[in-house]
N, CA, C and O of each residue as an XYZ file, in Angstrom:
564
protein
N       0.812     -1.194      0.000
C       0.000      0.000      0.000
C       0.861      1.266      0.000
O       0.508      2.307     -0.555
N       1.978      1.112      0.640
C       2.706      2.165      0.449
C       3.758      2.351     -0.905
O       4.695      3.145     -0.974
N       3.391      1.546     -1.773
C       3.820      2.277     -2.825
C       2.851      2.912     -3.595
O       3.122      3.813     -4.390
N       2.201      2.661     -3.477
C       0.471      3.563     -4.510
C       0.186      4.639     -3.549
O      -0.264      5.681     -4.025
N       0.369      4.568     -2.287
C       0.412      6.123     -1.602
C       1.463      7.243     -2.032
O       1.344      8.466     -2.109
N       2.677      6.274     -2.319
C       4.211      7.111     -2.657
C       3.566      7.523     -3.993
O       2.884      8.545     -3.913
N       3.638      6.942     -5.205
C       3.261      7.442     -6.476
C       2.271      8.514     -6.418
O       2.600      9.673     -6.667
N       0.688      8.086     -6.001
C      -0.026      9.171     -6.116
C       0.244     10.407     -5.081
O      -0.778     11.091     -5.023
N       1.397     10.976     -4.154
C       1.985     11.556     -3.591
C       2.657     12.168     -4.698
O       2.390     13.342     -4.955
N       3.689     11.392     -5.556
C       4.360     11.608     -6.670
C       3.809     12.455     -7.845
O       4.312     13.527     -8.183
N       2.603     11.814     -8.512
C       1.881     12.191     -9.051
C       1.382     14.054     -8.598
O       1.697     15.106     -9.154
N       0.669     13.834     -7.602
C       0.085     15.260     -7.053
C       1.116     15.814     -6.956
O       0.946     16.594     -7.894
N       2.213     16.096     -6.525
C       3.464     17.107     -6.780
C       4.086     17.159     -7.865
O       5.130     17.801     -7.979
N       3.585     16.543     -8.757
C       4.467     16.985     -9.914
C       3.546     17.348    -10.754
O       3.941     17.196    -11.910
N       2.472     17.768    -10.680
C       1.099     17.703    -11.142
C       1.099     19.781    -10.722
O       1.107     20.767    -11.458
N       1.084     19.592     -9.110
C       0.977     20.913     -9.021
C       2.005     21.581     -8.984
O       1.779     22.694     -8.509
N       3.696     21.321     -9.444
C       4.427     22.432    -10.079
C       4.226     22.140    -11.586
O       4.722     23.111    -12.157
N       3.847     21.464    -12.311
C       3.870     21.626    -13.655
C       2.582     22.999    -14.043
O       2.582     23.923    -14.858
N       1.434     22.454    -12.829
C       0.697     23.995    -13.168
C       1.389     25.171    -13.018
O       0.860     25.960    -13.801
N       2.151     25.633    -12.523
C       2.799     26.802    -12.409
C       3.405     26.965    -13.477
O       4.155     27.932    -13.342
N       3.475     26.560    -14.405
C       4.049     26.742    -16.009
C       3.098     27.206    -16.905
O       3.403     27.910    -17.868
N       1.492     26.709    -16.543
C       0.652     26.650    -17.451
C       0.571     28.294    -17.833
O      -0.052     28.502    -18.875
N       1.020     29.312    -17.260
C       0.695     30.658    -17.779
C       1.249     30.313    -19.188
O       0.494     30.640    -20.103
N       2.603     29.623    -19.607
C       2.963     29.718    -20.670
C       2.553     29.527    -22.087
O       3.108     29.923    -23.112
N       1.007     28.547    -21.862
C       0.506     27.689    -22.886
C      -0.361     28.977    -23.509
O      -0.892     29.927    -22.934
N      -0.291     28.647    -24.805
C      -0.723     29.667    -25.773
C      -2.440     29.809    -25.798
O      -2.919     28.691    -25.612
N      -3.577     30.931    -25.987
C      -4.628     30.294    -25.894
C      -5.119     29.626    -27.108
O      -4.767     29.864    -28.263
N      -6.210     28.525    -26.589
C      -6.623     27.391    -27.138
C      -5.881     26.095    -27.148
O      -6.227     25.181    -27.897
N      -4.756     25.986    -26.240
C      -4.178     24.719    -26.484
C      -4.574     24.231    -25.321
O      -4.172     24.917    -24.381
N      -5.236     23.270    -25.004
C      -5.163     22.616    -23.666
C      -4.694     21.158    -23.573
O      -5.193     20.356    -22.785
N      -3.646     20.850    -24.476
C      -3.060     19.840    -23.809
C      -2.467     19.390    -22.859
O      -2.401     18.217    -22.492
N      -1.876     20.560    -22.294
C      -0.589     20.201    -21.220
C      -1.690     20.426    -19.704
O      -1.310     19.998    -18.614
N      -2.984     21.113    -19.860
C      -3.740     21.307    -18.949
C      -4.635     19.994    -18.912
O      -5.075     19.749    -17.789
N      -4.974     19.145    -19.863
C      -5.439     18.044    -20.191
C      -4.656     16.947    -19.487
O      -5.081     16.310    -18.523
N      -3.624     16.812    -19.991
C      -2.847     15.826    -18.958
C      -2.761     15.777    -17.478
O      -2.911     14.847    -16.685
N      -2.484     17.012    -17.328
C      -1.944     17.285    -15.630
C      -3.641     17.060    -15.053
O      -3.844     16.437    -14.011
N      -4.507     17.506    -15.673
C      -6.183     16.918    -15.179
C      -6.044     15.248    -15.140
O      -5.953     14.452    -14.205
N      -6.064     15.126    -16.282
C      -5.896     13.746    -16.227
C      -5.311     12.461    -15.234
O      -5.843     11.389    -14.946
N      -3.909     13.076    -14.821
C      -3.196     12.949    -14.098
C      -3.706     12.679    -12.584
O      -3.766     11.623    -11.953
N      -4.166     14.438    -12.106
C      -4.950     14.620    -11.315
C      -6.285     13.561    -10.961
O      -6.390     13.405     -9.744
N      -7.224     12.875    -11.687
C      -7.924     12.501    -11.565
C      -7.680     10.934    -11.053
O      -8.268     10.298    -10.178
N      -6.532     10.540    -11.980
C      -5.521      9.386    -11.738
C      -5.836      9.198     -9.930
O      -6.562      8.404     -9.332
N      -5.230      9.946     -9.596
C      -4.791     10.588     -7.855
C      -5.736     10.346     -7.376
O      -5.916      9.363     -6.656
N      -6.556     11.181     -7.661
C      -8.251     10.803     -6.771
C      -8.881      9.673     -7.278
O     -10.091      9.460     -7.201
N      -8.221      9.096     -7.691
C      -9.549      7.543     -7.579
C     -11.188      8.187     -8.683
O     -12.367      7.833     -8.691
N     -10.570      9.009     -9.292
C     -11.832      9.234    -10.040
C     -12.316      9.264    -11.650
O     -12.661     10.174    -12.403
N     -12.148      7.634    -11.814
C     -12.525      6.623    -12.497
C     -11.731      7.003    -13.941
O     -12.255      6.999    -15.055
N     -10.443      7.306    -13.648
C      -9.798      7.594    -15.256
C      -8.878      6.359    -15.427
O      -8.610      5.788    -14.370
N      -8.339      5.834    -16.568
C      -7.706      4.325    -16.649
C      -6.321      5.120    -17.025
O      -6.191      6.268    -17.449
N      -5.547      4.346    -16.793
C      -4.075      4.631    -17.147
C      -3.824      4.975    -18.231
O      -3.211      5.970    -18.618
N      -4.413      3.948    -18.921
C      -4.714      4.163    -20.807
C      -4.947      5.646    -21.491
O      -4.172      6.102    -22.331
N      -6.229      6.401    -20.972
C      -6.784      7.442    -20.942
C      -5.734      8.480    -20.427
O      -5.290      9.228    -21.298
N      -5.164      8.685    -18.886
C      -3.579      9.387    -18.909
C      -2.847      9.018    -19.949
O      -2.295      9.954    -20.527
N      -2.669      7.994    -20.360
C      -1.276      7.913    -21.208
C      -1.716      8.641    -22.954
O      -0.954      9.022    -23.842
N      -2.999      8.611    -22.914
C      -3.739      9.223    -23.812
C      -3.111     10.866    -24.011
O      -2.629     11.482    -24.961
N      -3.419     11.206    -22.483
C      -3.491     12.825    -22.991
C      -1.997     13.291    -22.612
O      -1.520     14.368    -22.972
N      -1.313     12.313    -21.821
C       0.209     12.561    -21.608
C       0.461     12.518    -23.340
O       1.209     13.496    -23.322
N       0.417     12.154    -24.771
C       0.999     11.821    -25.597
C       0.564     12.712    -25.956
O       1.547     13.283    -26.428
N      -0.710     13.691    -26.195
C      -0.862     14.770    -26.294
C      -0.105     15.873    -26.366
O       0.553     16.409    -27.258
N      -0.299     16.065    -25.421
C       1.124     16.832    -24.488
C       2.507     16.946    -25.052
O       3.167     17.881    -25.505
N       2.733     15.529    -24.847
C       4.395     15.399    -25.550
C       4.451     15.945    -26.901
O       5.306     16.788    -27.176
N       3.118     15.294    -28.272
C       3.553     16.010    -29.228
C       3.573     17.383    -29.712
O       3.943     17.869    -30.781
N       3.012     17.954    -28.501
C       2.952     19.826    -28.734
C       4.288     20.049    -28.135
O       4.909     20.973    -28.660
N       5.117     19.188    -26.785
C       6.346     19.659    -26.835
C       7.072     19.461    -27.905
O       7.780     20.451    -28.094
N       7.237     18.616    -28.726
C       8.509     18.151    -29.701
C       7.839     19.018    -30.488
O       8.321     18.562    -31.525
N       7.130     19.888    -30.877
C       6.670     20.817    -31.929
C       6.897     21.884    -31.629
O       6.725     22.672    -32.559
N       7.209     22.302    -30.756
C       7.213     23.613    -30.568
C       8.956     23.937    -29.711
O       9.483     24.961    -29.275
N       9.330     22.706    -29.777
C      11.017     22.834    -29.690
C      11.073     23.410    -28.382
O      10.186     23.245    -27.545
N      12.343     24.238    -28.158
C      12.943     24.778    -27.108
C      12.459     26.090    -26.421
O      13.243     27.002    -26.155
N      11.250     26.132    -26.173
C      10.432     27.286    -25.603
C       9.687     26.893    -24.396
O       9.597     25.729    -24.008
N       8.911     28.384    -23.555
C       8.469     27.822    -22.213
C       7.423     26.939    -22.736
O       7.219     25.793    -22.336
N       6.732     27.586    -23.715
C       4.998     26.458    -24.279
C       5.405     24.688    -23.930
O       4.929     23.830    -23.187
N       7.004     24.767    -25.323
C       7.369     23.334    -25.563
C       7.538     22.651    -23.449
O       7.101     21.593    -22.997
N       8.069     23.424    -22.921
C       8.459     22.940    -21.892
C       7.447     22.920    -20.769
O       7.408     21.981    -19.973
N       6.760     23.790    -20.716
C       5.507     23.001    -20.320
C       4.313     22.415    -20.861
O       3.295     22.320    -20.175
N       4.375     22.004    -22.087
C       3.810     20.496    -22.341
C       4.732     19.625    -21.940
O       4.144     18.756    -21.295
N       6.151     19.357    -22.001
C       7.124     18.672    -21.077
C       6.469     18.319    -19.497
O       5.982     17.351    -18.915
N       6.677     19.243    -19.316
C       6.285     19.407    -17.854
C       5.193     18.750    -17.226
O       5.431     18.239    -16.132
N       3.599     18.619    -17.870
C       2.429     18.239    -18.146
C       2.457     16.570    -18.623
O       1.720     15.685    -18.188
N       3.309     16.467    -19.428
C       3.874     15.072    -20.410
C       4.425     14.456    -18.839
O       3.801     13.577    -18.244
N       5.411     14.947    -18.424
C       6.477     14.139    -17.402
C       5.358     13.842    -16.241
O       5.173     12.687    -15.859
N       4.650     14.905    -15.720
C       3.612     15.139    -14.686
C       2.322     13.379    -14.870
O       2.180     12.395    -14.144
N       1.893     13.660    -15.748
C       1.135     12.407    -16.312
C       1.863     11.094    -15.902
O       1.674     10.469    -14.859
N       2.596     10.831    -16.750
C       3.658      9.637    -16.766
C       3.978      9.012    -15.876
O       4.055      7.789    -15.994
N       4.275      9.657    -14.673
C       4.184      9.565    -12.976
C       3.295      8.533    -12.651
O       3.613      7.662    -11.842
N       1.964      8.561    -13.340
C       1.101      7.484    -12.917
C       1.422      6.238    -13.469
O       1.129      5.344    -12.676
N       1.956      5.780    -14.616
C       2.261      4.190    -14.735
C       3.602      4.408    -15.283
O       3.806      3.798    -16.333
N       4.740      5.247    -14.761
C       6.036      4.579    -15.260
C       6.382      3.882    -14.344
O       5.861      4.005    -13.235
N       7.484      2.855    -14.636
C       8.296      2.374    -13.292
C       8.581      3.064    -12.379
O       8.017      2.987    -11.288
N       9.440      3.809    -12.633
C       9.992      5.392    -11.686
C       9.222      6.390    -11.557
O       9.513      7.257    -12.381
N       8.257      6.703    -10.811
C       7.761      7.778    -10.258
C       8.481      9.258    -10.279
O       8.495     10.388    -10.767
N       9.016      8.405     -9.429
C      10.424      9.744     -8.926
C      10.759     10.383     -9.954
O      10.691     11.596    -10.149
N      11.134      9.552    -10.639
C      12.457     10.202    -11.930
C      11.425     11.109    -12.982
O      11.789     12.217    -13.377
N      10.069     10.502    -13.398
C       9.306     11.322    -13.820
C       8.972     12.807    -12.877
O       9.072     13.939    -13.351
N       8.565     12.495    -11.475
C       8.523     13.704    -11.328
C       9.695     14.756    -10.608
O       9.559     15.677     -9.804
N      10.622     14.311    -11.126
C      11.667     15.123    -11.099
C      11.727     16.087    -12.456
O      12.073     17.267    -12.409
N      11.346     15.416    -13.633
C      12.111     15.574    -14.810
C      10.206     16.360    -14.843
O      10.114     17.000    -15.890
N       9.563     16.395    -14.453
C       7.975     17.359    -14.471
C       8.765     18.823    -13.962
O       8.995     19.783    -14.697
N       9.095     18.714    -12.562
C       9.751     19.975    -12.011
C      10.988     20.615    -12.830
O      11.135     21.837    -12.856
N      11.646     19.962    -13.327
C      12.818     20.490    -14.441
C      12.277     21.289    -15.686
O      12.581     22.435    -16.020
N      11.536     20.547    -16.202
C      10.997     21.733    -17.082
C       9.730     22.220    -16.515
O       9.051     22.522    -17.497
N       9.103     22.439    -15.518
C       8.450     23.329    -14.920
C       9.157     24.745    -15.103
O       8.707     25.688    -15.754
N      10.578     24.693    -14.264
C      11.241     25.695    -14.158
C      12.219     26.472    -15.235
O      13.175     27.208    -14.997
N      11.536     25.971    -16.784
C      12.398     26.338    -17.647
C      12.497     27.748    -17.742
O      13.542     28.234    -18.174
N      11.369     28.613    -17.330
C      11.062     29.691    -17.389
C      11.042     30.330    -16.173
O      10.216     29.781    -15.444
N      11.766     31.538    -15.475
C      12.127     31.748    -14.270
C      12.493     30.949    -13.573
O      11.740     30.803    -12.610
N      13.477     30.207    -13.584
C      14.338     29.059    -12.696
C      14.224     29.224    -11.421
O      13.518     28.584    -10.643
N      15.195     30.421    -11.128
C      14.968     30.414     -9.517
C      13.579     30.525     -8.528
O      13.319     29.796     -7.571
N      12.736     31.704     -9.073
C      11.620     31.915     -8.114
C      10.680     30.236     -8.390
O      10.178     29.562     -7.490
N      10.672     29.932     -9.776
C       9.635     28.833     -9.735
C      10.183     27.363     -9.132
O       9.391     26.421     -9.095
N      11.618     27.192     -8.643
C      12.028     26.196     -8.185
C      12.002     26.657     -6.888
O      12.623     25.762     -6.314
N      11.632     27.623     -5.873
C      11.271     27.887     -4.939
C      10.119     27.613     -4.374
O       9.865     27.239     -3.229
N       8.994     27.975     -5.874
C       7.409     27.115     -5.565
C       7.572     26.265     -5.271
O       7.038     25.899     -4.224
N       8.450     25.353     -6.027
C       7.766     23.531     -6.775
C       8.874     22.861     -5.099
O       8.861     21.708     -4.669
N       9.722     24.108     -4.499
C      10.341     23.621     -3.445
C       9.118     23.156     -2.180
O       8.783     22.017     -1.855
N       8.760     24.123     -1.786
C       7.154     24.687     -1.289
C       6.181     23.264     -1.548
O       5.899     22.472     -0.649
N       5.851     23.169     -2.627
C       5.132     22.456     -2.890
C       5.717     20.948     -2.773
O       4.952     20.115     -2.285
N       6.702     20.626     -3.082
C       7.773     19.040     -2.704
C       7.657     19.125     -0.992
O       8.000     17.983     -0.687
N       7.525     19.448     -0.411
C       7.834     19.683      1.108
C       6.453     18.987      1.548
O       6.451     17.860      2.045
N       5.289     19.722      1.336
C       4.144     19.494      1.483
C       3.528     18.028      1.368
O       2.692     17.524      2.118
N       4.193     17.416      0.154
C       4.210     15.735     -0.359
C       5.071     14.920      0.523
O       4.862     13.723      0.722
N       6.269     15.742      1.169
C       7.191     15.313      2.337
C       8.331     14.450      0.726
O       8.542     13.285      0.389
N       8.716     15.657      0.241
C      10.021     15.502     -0.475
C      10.645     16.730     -0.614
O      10.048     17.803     -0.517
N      11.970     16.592     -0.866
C      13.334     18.139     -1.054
C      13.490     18.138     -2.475
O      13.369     17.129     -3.169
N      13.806     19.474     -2.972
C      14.337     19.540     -4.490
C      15.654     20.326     -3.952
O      15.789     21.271     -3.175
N      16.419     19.660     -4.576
C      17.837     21.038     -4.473
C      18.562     20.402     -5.842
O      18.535     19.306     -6.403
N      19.196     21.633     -6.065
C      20.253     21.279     -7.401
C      21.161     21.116     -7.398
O      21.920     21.718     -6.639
N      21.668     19.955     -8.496
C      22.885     19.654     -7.981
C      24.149     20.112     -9.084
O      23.779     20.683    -10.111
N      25.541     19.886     -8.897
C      26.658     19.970     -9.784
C      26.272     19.345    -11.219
O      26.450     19.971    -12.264
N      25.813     18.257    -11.176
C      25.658     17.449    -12.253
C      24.716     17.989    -13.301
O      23.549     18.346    -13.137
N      25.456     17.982    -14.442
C      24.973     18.850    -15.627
C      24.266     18.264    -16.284
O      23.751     18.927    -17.184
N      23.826     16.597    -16.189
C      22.594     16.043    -16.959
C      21.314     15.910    -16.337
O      20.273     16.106    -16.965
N      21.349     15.531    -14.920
C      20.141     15.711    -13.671
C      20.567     16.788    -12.896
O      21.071     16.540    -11.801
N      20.451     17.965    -13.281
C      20.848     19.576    -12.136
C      19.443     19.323    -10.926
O      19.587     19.757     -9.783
N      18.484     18.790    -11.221
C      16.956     18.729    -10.170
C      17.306     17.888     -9.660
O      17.750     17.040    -10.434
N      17.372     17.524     -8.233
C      17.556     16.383     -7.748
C      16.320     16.313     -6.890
O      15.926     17.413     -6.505
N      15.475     15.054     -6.426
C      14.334     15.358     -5.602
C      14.426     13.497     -5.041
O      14.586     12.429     -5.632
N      14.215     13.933     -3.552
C      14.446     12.936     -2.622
C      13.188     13.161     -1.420
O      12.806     14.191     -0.865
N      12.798     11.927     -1.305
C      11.864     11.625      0.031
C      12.698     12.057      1.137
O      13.856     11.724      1.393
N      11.790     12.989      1.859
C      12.552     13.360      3.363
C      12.175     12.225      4.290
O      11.197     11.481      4.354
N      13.156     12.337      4.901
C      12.931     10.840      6.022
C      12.215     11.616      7.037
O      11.811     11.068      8.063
C-alpha cells in the first residue's frame, strides 16, 4: 500500500508544479492542462484508466517536440512528465524531470514554488553539480 500512496503523492506534486508553467501555454491549447487533469484525476480515484492518462500525456508530448525549445514546448514537457508519474516504473524520476521543465522559465523563483510544494508531499528539491540531472528530488525521512 505504500507504494500507490508514494506514487499518487508523486503524481500530485508533480502535477501541481507543472501547473505553475501553465501561464505559458498559448490560448486554445489545452493539452498540457489536459494531462496534468488527467493525471490529477488518476490521484483521486476518479474513475480515469491509465490508458486514458497515457492518452493525454501523448498529447502533451507532441505539442512539446513541436514547438522545440520554448516555455509552451516545456511546459507540455512538464504536463507530459507530470502524467507519466502514474504508470512509469519510476515515479520519482518522472517527477523530477515534471519539475525540471516546470522551471524552464524563471528558474529560480519557480524552483522555490515547486520547493514549497515538494515539502508538502514530504520531499526536497535542491540542485545539484551534475549537468545532466541539475533537479535532484528525494523523500525526506
Amino acid at each position: 500500500m505504500k507504494c500507490i500512496t508514494q506514487r499518487v503523492r508523486l503524481v500530485l506534486m508533480a502535477c501541481e508544479c507543472a501547473e505553475l508553467s501553465l501561464q505559458y501555454v498559448e490560448d486554445g491549447w489545452t493539452q498540457p492542462q489536459d494531462a496534468i487533469s488527467a493525471a490529477k484525476r488518476w490521484a483521486g480515484s476518479d474513475g480515469i484508466s491509465i490508458e486514458d492518462v497515457n492518452h493525454y500525456a501523448k498529447k502533451a508530448a507532441e505539442h512539446s517536440v513541436a514547438y522545440g525549445y520554448s516555455a509552451f514546448a516545456e511546459t507540455a514537457s512538464a504536463a507530459f512528465h507530470a502524467a507519466t508519474a502514474v504508470y512509469l516504473d519510476d515515479p520519482l524520476e518522472a517527477a523530477r524531470r515534471a519539475i525540471d521543465s516546470t522551471a524552464f522559465a524563471n528558474r529560480d523563483e519557480t524552483l522555490k514554488k515547486c520547493a514549497v510544494i515538494a515539502e508538502k508531499y514530504g520531499y526536497r528539491i535542491w540542485v545539484s553539480a551534475d549537468p545532466i540531472k541539475r533537479i535532484k528530488l528525494e523523500e525526506l525521512k
